[in-house]
VOGU-3710 file (C-alpha; in Angstrom, 3 decimals, decimal comma):
1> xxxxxxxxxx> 20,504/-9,303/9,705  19,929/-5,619/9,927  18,769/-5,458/6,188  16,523/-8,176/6,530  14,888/-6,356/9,691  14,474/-2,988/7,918  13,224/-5,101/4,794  10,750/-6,932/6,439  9,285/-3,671/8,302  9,214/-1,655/5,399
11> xxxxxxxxxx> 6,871/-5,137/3,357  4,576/-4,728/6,726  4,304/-1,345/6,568  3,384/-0,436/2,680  -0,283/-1,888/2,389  -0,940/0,135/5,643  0,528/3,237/3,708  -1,629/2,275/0,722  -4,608/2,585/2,300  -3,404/5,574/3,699
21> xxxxxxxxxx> -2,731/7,199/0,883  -5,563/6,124/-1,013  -8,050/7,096/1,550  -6,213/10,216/1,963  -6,540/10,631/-1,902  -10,377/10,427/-1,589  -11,070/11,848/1,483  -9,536/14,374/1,979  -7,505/15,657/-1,185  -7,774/19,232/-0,265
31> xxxxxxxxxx> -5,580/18,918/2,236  -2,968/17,362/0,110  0,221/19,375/-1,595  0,287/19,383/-5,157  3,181/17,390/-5,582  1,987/14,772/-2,986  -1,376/14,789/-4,687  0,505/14,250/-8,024  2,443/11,194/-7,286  -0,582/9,783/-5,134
41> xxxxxxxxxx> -2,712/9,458/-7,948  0,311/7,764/-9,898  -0,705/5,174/-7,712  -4,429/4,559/-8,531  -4,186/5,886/-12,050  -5,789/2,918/-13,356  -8,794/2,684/-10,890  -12,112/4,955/-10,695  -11,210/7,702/-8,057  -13,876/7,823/-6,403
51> xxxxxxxxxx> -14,684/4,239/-5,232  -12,699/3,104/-1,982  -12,258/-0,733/-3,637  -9,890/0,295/-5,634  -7,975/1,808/-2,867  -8,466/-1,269/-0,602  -7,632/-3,622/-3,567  -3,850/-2,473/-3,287  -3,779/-2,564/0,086  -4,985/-6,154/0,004
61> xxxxxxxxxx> -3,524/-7,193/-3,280  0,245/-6,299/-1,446  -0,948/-7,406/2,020  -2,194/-11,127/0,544  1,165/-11,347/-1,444  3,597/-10,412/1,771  1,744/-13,362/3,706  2,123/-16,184/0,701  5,990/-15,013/1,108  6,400/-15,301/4,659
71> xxxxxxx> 3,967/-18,693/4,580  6,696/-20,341/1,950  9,851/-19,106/3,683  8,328/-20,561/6,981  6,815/-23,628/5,937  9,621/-25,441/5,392  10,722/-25,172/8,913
//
């Protein structure tokens, strides 16, 4: 029961972290350690780095499939 706590807090809390990474990414990259700046843009390699969609598209894209899980393991009931 424990697991399926600390899973289910760490699905609602990585489109949040996403976004607040990506934004970071653009923002404010400056601010950012190599290293963290590195495996940030691991992330987003694909998109254009300087448009916030992209960065919002993950945060959706994970967001949108977290709540078709939890609408099929719930529906049932």
């Amino acid at each position: 029961m424990i697991l399926a706590f600390i899973a289910l807090a760490g699905l609602i809390i990585t489109p949040f972290y996403l976004l607040h990474a990506g934004k970071k990414l653009l923002f404010r990259p400056d601010i950012m350690e190599d290293q963290e700046k590195k495996d940030t843009e691991l992330l987003f390699e694909a998109y254009r780095s300087d448009d916030i969609s992209a960065v919002r598209f993950g945060a959706i894209f994970f967001f949108r499939r977290f709540l078709m899980l939890l609408v099929l393991i719930f529906l049932p009931g």
